[in-house]
C-alpha positions as CSV (number, residue, x, y, z in Angstrom):
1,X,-47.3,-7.8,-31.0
2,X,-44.5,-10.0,-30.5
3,X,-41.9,-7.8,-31.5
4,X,-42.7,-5.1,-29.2
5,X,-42.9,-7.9,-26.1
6,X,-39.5,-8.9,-26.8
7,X,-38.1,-4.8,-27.4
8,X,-40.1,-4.5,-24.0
9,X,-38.3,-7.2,-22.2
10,X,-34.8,-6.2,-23.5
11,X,-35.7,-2.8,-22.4
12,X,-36.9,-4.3,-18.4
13,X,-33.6,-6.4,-18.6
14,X,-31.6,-3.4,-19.7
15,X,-32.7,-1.3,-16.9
16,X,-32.3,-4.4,-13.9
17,X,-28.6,-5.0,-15.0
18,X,-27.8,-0.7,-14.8
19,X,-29.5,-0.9,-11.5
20,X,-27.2,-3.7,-10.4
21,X,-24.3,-2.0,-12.1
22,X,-24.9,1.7,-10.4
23,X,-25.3,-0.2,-7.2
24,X,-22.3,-1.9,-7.2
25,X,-20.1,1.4,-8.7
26,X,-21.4,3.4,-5.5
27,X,-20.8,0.9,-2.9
28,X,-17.0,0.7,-4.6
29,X,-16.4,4.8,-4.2
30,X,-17.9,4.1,-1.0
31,X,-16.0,1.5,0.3
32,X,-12.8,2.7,-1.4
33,X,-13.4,6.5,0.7
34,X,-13.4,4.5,3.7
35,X,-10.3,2.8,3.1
36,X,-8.9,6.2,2.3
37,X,-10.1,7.6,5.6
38,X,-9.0,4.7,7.5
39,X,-5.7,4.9,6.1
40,X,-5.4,8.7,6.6
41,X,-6.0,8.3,10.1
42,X,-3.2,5.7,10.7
43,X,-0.7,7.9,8.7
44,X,-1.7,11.0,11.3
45,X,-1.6,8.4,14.3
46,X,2.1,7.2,12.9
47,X,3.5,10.5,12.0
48,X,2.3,12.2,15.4
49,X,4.5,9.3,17.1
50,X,2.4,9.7,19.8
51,X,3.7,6.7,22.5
52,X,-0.2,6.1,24.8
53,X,-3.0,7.5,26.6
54,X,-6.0,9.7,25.0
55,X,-5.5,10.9,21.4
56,X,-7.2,14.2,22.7
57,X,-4.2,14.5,24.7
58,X,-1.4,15.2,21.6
59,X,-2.3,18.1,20.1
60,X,-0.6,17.5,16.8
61,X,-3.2,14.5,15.7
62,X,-6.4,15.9,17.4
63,X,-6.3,18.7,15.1
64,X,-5.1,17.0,12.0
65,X,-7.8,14.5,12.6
66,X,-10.2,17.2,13.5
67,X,-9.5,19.4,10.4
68,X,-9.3,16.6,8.0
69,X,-13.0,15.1,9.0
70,X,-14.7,19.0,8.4
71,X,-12.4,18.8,4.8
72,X,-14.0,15.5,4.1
73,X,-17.0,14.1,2.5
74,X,-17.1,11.6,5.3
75,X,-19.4,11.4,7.8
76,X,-17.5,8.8,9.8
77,X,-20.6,7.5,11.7
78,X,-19.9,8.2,14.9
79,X,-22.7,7.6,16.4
80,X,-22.4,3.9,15.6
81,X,-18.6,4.1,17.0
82,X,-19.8,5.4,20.0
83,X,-22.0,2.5,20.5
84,X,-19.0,0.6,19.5
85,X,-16.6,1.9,22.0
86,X,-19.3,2.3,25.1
87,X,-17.8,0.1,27.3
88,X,-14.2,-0.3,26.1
89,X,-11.2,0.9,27.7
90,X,-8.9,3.0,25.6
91,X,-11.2,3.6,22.7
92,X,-11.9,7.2,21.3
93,X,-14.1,8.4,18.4
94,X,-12.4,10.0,15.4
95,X,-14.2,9.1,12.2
96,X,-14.4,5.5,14.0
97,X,-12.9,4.0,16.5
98,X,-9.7,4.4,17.8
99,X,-8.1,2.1,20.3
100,X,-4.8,2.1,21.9
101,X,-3.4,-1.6,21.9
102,X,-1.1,-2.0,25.4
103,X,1.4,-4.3,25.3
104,X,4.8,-5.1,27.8
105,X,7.0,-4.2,25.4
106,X,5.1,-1.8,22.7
107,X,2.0,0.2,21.8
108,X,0.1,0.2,18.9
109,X,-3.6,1.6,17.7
110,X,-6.2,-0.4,16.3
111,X,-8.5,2.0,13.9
112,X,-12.2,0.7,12.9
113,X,-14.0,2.7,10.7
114,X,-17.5,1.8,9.5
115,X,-19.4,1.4,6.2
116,X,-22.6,1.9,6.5
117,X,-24.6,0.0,3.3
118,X,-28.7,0.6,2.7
119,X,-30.9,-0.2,0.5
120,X,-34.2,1.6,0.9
121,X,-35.7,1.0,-2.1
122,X,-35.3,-3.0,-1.2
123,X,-36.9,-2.5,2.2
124,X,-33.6,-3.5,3.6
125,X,-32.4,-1.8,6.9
126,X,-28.9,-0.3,7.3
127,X,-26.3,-2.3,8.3
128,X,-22.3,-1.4,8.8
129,X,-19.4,-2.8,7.5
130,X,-16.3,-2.7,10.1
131,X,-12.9,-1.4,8.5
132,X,-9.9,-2.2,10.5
133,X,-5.8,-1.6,10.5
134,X,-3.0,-1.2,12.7
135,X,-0.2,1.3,13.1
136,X,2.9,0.2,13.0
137,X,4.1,0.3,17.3
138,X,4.5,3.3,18.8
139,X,7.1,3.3,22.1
């Protein structure tokens, strides 16, 4: 009776730590997409040189940015980046937020995009994780 207590432990033990481990390898891939879709939406920001005002305006990154979200497995939360820009000045939503950064000599846009993390089997709501680079200025 022993034996099988201790085979029945290691067993419980086994299965907690490939929880943990699954958990951990999904919020990576997560967390790594995000960076990826952050990062692709600087590049299209950056390479559309596009110097202020509503990113709706340029055509050349509204559709880029446009095509690329229906391409991707990304849902971009934007109804959390709405809630996030209600209220700002110069922020739009593509796959996050993106806000034009004024300045007297130089513009430049901020992009935040979110990670959203769950755990419903923990009774744990949803929270999200704010992403956040810079282009490099745009005149």
């Amino acid at each position: 009776m022993k034996e099988s207590f201790g085979a029945a432990t290691n067993i419980y033990l086994f299965m907690v730590f490939f929880i943990i481990y699954v958990c951990f390898f999904a919020i990576a891939l997560n967390f790594a997409k995000t960076y990826r879709v952050k990062n692709y939406v600087i590049d299209v920001l950056e390479q559309g040189r596009y110097s202020g005002g509503p990113v709706a305006r340029n055509a050349y990154v509204s559709n880029h940015l446009t095509e690329y979200f229906k391409s991707v497995p990304y849902s971009g939360y934007d109804d959390y980046a709405r809630k996030y820009c209600q209220g700002k000045s110069n922020c739009e939503t593509y796959g996050g937020a993106v806000i034009l950064k004024p300045s007297s000599t130089d513009n430049y846009y901020r992009v935040i995009v979110f990670f959203k993390i769950e755990f419903p089997f923990l009774n744990i709501d949803q929270f999200y994780v704010p992403i956040s680079g810079e282009t490099i200025t745009v005149n």
